[in-house]
C-alpha positions as a Markdown table, in Angstrom:
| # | Residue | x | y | z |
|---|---|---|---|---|
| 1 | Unk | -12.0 | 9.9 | 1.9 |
| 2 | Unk | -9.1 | 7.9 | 4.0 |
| 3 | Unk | -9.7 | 10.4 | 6.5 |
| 4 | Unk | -13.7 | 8.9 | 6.9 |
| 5 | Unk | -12.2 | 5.0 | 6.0 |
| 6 | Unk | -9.6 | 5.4 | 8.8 |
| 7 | Unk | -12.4 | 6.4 | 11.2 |
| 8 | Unk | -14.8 | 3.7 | 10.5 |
| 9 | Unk | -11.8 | 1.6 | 11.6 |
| 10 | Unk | -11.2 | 3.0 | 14.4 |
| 11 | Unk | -15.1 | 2.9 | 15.3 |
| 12 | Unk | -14.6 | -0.9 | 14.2 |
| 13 | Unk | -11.7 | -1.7 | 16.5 |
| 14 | Unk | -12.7 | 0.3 | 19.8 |
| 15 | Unk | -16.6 | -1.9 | 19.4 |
| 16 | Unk | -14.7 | -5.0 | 19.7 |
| 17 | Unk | -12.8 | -4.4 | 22.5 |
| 18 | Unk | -14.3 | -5.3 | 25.7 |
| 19 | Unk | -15.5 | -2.8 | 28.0 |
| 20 | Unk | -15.6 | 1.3 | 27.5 |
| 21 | Unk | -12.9 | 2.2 | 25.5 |
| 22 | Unk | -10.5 | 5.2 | 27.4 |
| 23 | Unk | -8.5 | 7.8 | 25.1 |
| 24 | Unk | -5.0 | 5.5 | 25.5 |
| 25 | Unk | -6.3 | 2.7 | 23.5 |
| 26 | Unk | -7.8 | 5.3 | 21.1 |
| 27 | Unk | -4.5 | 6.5 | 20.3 |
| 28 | Unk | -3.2 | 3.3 | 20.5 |
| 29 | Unk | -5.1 | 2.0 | 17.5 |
| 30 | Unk | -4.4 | 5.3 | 15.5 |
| 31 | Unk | -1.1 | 4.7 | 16.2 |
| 32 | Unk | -0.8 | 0.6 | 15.0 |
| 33 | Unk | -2.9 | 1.9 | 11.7 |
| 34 | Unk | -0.8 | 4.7 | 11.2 |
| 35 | Unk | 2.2 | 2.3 | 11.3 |
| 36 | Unk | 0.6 | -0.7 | 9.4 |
| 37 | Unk | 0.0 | 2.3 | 6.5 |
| 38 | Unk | 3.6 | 3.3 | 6.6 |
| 39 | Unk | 5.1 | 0.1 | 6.7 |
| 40 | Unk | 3.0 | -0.7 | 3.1 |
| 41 | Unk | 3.4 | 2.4 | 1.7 |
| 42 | Unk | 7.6 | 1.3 | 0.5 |
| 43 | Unk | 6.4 | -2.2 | -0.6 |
| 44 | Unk | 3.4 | -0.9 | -3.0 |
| 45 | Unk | 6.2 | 1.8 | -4.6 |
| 46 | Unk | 9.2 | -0.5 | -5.1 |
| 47 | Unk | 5.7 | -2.9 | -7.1 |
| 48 | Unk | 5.6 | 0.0 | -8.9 |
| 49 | Unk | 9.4 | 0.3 | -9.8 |
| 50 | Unk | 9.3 | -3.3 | -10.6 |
| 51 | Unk | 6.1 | -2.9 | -13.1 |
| 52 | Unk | 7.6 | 0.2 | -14.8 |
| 53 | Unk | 11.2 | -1.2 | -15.4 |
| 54 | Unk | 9.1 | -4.9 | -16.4 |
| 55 | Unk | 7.4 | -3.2 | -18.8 |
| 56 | Unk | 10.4 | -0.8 | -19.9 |
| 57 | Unk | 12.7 | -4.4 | -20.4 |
| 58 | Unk | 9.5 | -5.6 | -22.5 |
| 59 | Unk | 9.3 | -3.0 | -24.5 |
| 60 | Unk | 13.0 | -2.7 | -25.5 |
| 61 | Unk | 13.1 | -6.6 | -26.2 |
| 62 | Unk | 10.0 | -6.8 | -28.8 |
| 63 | Unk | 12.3 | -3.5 | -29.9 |
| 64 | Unk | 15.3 | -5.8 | -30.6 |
| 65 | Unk | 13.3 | -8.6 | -31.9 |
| 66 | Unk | 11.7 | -6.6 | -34.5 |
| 67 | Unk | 14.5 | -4.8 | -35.9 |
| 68 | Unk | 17.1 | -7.6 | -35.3 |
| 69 | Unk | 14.8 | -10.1 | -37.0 |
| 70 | Unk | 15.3 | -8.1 | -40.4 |
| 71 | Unk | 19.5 | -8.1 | -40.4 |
């Protein structure tokens, strides 16, 4: 499925460049999307770090508030 999504893009990218596209500038974009996908692949797991220990701190406070509430 990426595999197909990642070749549309390319498709995309070489149509709007100007002229016939050679095998350099092929790479080329392979390359830049390749990087651009590496580059957000560290941001969207330390979101998901953030979320679980969010939640996590959440949970242990309506924990506290329940049970501290009583005494």
């Amino acid at each position: 499925m990426r595999q197909n999504n990642l070749l549309k893009v390319q498709k995309r990218l070489i149509e709007k460049t100007s002229g016939s596209p050679t095998i350099a500038t092929i790479d080329q974009d392979a390359s830049v999307i390749e990087s651009a996908k590496e580059e957000a692949q560290p941001t969207y797991r330390g979101i998901q770090a953030i979320s679980r220990w969010s939640i996590k701190q959440c949970l242990v406070s309506l924990f506290h508030l329940h049970f501290v509430s009583y005494y």
